[in-house]
VEXLUM-794035 format. One record per residue (C-alpha): x, y, z. Coordinates in steps of 0.5 Angstrom, whole numbers. Example, Ala and Ser with C-alpha at 12.3 -4.5 7.8 and 13.67 -1.06 7.14 Angstrom:
<lumzas>
<lumza xx="25" yy="-9" zz="16"/>
<lumza xx="27" yy="-2" zz="14"/>
</lumzas>
This chain:
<lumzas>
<lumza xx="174" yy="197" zz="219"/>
<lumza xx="181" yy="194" zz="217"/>
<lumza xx="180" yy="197" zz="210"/>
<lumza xx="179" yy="205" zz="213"/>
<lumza xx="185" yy="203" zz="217"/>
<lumza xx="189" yy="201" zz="211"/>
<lumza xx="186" yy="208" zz="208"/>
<lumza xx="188" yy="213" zz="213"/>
<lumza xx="195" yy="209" zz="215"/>
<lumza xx="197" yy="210" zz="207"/>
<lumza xx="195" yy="217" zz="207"/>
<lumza xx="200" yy="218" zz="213"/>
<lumza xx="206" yy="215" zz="210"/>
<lumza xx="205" yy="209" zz="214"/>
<lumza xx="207" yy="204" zz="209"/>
<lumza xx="207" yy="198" zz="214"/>
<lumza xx="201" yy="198" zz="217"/>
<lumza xx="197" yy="200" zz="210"/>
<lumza xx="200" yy="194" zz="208"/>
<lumza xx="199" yy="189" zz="214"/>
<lumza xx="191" yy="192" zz="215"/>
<lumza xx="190" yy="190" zz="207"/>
<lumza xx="192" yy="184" zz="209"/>
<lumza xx="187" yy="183" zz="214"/>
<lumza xx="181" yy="186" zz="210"/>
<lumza xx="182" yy="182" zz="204"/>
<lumza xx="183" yy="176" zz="207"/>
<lumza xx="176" yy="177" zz="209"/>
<lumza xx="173" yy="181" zz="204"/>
<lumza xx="176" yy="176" zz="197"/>
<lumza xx="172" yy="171" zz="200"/>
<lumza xx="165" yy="175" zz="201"/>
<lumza xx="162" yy="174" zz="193"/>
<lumza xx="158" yy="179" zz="193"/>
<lumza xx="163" yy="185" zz="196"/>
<lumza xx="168" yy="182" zz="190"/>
<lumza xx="163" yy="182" zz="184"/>
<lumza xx="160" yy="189" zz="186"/>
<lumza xx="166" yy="193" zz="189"/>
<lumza xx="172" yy="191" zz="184"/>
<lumza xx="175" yy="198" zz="185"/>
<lumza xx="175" yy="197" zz="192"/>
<lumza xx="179" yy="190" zz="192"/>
<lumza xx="184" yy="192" zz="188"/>
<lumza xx="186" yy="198" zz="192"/>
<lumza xx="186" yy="193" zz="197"/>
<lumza xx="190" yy="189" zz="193"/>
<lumza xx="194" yy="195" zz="191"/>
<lumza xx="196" yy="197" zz="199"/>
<lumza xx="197" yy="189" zz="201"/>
<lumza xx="204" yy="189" zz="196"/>
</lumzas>
């Protein structure tokens, strides 16, 4: 849930929050292997918000 957050708070501008929800998704997601080896695109976008 964290990850649409992030989503929908950058798509409206809301830089702060896209960061502070990235945060939280990746903290939880960069350590479930199977999401990391099949959904690289996705955690770097992650990565890319949480900055």
């Amino acid at each position: 849930m964290q990850e649409e957050l992030a989503e929908c708070c950058a798509r409206l501008g809301d830089i702060g929050h896209a960061r502070d929800s990235a945060r939280q998704a990746l903290a939880v997601l960069e350590h479930d292997q199977v999401f990391v080896d099949s959904q690289p695109h996705r955690l770097a976008r992650l990565r890319e918000l949480a900055r």
